[in-house]
C-alpha positions in Angstrom: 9.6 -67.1 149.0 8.9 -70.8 147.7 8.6 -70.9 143.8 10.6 -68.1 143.0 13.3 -68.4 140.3 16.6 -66.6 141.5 17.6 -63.5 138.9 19.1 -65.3 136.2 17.0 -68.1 136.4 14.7 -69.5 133.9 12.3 -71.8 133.8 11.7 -74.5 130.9 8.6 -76.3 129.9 8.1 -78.8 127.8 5.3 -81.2 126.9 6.6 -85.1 126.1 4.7 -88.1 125.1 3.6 -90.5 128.3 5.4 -93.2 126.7 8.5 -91.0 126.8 7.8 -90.0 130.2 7.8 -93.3 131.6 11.3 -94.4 130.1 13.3 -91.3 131.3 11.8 -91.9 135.1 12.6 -95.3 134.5 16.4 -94.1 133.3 17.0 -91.6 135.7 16.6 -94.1 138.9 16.7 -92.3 142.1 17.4 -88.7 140.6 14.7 -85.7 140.1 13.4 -84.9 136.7 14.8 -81.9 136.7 18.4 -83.3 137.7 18.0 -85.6 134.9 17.0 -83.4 132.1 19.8 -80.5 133.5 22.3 -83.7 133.6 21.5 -84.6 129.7 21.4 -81.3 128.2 24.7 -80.6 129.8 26.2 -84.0 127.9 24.3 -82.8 124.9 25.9 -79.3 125.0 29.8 -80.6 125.8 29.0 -83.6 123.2 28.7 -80.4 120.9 31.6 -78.6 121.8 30.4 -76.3 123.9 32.9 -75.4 127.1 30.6 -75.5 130.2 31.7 -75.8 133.8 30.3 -79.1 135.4 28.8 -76.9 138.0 26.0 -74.9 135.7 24.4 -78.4 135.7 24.0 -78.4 139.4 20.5 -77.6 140.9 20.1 -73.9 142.0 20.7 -73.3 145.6 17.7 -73.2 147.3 19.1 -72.6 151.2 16.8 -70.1 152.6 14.2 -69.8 150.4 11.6 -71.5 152.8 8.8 -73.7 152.0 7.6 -76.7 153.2 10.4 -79.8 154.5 10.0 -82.9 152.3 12.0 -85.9 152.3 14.9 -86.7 154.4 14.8 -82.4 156.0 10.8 -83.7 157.3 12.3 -87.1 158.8 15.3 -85.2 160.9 12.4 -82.9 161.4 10.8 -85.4 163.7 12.9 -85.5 166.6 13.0 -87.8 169.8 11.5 -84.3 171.8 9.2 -83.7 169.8 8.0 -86.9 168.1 4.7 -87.9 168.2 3.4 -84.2 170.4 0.5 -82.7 168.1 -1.7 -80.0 168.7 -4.5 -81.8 170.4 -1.9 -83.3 173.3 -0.3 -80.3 173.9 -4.4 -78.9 174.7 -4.8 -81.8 176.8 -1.4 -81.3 178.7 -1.9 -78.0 179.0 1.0 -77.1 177.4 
C-alpha cells in the first residue's frame, strides 16, 4: 500500500526556515530531500564516531509497494504500442 512505512521504519519531521530550505535544494543538486537529509545525518553520525554501515543511509526499498509511476518508471511506461491510445480512441476504434 503507497505511504506505508515498513516495520522498523520511522518517519521524521521537521520544520526549517524558507531561507534554509532554498540552500539545501540548492546543495543537494539532482538528489531527493530525503536522500540528502539521510546522506548528512549519516556524515554527521560517522563524523561522531558512530560505526554505521553505508547502507542504513540508503532509501527504503520500495519494490512492490504500488502507487502511482513518476519519473523515468512513467516515461518507459509509455511504450511505442501503447503510446498515444487513450480511453476515448479505444471507444472510437471499438476496441
Amino acid at each position: 500500500m503507497p505511504n506505508q512505512r515498513a516495520p522498523g521504519q520511522t518517519l521524521i519531521a521537521f520544520a526549517v526556515d524558507a531561507a534554509f530550505l532554498a540552500e539545501i535544494d540548492h546543495a543537494r543538486g539532482t538528489r531527493s530531500r530525503s536522500e540528502f537529509v539521510r546522506s548528512a545525518l549519516y556524515r554527521e553520525l560517522v563524523n561522531r564516531g558512530t560505526a554505521l554501515p553505508r547502507s542504513i543511509q540508503a532509501a527504503p526499498d520500495r519494490a512492490g509497494k504500488g502507487g502511482r509511476k513518476t519519473g523515468l518508471m512513467a516515461a518507459e511506461a509509455e511504450t511505442p504500442y501503447n503510446a498515444g491510445k487513450s480511453k476515448t480512441n479505444k471507444k472510437k476504434d471499438g476496441r
